[in-house]
KOLMAR-252929 format. One record per atom (N, C-alpha, C): chain; atom name; x, y, z. Coordinates in nm, 4 decimals, decimal comma. Each point is the difference from the previous one (the first is absolute). Example, Ala and Ser with C-alpha at 12.3 -4.5 7.8 and 13.67 -1.06 7.14 Angstrom:
# residues 2
@kette A atom N xx 1,3190 yy -0,5690 zz 0,7800
@kette A atom CA xx -0,0890 yy 0,1190 zz 0,0000
@kette A atom C xx 0,0900 yy 0,1200 zz 0,0000
@kette A atom N xx -0,0350 yy 0,1050 zz -0,0720
@kette A atom CA xx 0,0820 yy 0,1190 zz 0,0060
@kette A atom C xx -0,0770 yy 0,1090 zz 0,0730
# end
This chain:
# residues 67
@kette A atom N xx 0,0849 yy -0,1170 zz 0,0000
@kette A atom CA xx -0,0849 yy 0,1170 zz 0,0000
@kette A atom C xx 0,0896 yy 0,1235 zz 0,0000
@kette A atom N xx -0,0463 yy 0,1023 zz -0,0570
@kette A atom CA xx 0,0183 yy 0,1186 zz -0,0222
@kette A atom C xx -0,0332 yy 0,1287 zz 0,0252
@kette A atom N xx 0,0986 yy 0,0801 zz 0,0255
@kette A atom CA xx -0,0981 yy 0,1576 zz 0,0914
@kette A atom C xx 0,0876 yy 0,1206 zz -0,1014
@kette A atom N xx -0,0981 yy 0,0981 zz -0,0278
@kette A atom CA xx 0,0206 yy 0,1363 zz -0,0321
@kette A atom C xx -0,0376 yy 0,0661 zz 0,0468
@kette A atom N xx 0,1528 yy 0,0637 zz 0,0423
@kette A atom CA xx -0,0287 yy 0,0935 zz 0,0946
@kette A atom C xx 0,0585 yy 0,1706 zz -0,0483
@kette A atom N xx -0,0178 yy 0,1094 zz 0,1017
@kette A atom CA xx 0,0289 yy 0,1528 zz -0,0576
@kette A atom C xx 0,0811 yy 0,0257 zz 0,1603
@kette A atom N xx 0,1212 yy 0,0650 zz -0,0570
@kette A atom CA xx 0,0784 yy -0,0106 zz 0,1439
@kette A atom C xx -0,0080 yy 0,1474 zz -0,0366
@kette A atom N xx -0,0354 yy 0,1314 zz 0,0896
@kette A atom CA xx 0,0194 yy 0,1166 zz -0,0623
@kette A atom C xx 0,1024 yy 0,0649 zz 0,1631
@kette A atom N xx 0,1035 yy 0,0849 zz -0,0564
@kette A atom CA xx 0,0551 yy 0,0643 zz 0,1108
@kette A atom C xx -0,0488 yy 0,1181 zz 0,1074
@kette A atom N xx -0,0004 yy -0,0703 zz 0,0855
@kette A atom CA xx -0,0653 yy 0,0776 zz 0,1142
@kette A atom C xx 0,0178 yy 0,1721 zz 0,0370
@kette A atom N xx 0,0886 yy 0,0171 zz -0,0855
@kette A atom CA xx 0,0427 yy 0,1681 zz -0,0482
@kette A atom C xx -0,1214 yy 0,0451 zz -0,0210
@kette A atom N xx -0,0748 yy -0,0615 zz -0,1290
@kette A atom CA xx -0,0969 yy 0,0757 zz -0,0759
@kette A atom C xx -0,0928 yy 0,0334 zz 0,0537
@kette A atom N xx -0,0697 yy 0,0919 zz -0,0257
@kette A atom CA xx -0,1251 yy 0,0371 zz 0,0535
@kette A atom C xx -0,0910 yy 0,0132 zz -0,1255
@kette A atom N xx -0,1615 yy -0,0215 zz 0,0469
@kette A atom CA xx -0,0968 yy 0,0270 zz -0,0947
@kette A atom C xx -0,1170 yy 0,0605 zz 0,0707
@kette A atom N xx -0,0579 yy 0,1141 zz -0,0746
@kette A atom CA xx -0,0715 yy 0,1316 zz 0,0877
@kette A atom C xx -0,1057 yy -0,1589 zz 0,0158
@kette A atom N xx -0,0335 yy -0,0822 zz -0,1461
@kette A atom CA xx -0,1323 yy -0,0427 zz -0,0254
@kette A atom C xx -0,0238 yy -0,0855 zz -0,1288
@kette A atom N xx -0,0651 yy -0,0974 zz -0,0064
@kette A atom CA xx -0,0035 yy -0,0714 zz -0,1047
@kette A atom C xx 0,0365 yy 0,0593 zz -0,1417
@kette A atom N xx -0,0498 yy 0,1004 zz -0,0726
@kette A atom CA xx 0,0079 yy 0,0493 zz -0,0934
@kette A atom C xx 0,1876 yy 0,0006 zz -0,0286
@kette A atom N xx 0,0467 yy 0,0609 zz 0,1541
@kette A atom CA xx 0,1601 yy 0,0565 zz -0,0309
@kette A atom C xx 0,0804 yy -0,1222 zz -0,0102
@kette A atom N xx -0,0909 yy -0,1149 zz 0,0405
@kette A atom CA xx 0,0900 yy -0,1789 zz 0,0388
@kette A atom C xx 0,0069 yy -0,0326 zz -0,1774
@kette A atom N xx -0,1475 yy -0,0081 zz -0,0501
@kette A atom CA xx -0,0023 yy -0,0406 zz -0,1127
@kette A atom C xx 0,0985 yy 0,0541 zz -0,1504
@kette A atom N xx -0,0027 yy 0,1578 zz 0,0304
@kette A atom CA xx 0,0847 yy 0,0564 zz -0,0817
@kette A atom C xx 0,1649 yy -0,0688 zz 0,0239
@kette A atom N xx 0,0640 yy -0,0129 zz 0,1418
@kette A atom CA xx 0,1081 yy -0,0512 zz 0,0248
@kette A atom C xx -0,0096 yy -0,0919 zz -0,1253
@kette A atom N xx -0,0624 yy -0,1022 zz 0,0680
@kette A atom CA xx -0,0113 yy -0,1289 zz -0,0581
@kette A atom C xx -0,0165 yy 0,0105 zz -0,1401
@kette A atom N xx -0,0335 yy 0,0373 zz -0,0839
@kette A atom CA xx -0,0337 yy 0,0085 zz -0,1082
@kette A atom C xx 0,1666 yy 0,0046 zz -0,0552
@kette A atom N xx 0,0236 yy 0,1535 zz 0,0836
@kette A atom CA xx 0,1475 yy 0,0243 zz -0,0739
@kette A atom C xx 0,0803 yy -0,1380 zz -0,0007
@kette A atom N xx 0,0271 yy -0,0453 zz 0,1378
@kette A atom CA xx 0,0929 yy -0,1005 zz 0,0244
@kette A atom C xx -0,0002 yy -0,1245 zz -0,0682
@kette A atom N xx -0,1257 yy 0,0005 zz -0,0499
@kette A atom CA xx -0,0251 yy -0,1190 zz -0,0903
@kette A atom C xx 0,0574 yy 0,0344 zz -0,1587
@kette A atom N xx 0,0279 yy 0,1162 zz -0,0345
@kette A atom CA xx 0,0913 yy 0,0304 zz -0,1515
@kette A atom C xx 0,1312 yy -0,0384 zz 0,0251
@kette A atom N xx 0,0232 yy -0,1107 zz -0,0369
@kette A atom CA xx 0,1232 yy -0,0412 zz 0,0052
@kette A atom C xx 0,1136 yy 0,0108 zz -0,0528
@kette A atom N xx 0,1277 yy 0,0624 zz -0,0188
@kette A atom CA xx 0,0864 yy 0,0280 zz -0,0777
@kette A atom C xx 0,1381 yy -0,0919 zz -0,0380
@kette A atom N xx 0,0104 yy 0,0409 zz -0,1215
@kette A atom CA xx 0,0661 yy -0,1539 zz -0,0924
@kette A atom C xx 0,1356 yy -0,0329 zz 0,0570
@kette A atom N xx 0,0497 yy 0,0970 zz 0,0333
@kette A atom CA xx 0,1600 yy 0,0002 zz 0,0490
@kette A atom C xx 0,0233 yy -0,0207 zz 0,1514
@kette A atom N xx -0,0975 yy -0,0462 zz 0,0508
@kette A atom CA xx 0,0227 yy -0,0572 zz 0,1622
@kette A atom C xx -0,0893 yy -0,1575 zz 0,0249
@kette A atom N xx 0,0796 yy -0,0847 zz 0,0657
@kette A atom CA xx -0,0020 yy -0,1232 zz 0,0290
@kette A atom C xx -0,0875 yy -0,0275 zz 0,1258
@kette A atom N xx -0,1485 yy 0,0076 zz -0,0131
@kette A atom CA xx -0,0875 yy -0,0033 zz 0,1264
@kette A atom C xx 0,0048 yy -0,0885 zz 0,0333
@kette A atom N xx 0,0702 yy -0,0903 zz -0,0300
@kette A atom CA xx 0,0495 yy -0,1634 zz 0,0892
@kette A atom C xx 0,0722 yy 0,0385 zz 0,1326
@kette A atom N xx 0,0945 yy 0,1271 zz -0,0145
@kette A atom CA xx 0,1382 yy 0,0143 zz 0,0573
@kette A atom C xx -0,0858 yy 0,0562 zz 0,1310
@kette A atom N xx 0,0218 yy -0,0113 zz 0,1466
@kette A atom CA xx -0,0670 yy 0,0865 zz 0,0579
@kette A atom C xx 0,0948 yy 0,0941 zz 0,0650
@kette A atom N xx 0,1047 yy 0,0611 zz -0,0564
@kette A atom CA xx 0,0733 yy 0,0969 zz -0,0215
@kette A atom C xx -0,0331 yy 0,1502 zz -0,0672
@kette A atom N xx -0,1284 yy -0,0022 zz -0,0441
@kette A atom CA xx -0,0552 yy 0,0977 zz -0,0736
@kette A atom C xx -0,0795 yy 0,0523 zz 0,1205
@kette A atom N xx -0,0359 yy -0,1076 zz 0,1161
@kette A atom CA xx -0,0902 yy 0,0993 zz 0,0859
@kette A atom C xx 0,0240 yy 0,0492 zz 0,0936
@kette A atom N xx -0,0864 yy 0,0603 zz 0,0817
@kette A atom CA xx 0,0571 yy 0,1165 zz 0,1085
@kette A atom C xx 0,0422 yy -0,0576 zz 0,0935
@kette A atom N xx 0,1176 yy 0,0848 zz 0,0595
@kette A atom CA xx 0,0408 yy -0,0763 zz 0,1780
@kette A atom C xx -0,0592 yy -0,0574 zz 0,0467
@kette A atom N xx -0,1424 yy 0,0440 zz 0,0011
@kette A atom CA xx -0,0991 yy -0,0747 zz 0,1216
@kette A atom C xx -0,0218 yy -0,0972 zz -0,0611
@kette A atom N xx -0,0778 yy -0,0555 zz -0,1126
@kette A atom CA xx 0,0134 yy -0,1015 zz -0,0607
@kette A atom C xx 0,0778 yy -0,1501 zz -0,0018
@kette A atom N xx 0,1266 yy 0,1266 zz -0,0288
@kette A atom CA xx 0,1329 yy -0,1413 zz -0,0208
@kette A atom C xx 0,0040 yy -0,0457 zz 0,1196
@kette A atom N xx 0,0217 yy 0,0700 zz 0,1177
@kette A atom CA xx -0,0069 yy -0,0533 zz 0,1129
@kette A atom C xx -0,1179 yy -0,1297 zz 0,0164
@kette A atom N xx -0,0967 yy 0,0588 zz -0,0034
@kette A atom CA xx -0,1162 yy -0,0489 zz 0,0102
@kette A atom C xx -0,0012 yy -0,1728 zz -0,0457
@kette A atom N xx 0,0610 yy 0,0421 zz -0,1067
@kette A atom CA xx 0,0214 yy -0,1348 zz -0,0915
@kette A atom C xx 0,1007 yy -0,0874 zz 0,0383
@kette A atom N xx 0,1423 yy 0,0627 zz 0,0377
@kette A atom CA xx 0,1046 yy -0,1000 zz 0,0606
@kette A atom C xx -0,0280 yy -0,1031 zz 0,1315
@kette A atom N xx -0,1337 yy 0,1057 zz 0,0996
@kette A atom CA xx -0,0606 yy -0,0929 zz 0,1198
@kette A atom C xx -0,0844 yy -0,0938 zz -0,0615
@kette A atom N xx -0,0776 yy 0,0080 zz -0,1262
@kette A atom CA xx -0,1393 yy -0,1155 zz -0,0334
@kette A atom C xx 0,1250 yy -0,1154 zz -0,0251
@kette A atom N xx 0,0837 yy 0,0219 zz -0,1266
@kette A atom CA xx 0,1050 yy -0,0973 zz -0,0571
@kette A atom C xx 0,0578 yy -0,0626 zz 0,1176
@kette A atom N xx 0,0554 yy 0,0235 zz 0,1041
@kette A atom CA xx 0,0592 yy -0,0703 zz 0,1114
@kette A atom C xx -0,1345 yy -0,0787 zz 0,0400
@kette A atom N xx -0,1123 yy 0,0745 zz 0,0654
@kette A atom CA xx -0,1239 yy -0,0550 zz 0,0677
@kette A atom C xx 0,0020 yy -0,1371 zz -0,1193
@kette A atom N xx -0,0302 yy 0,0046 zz -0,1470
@kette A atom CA xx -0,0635 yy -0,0907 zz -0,0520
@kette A atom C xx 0,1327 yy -0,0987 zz -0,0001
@kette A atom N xx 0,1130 yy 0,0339 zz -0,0327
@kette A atom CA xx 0,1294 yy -0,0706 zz -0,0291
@kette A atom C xx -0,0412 yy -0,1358 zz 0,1226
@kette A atom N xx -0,0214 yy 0,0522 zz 0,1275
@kette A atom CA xx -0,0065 yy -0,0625 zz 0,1059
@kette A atom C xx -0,0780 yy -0,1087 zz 0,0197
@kette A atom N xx -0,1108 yy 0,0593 zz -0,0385
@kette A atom CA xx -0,1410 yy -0,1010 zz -0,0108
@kette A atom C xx 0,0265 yy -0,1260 zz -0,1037
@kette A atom N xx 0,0375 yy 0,0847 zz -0,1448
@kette A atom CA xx 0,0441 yy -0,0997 zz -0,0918
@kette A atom C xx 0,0873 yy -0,1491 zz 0,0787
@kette A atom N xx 0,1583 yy 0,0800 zz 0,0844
@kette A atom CA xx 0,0557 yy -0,1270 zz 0,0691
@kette A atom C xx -0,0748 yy -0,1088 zz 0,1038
@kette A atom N xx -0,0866 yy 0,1155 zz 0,0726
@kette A atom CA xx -0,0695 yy -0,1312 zz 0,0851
@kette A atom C xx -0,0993 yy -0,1117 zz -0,0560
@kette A atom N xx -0,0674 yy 0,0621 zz -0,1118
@kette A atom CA xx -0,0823 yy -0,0807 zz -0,1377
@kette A atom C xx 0,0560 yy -0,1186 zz -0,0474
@kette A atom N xx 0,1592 yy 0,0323 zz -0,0050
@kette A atom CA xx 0,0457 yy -0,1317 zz -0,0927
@kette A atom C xx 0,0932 yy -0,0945 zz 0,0764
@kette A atom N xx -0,0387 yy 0,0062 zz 0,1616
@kette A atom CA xx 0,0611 yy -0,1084 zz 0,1112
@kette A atom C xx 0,1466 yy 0,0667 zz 0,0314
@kette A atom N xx 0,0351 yy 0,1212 zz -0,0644
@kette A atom CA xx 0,1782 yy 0,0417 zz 0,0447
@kette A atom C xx -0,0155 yy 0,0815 zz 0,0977
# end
């Protein structure tokens, strides 16, 4: 099973739906010359964000497969 998820940085602020959706809209134009695989493109808070899930899941993964 599978999850999609929206990790957004806790920096941002939005007055209100209207100002979330415009974000979003933008962030979704994607540009040709950057590698949205890499999560080097995103913000401090983010990357951080991301280096704790990767350890958290890394972990889980080992206890999953008896190591």
């Amino acid at each position: 099973m599978g999850y999609n998820i929206m990790v957004i940085d806790s920096e941002l602020r939005f007055k209100n739906s209207r100002e979330f959706l415009n974000w979003y809209e933008t962030a979704l134009k994607y540009e040709d010359d950057i590698n949205y695989d890499d999560y080097r493109h995103a913000t401090d808070n983010i990357q951080q964000w991301f280096m704790e899930m990767k350890e958290i899941i890394e972990n889980i993964s080992r206890r999953g497969n008896g190591s």
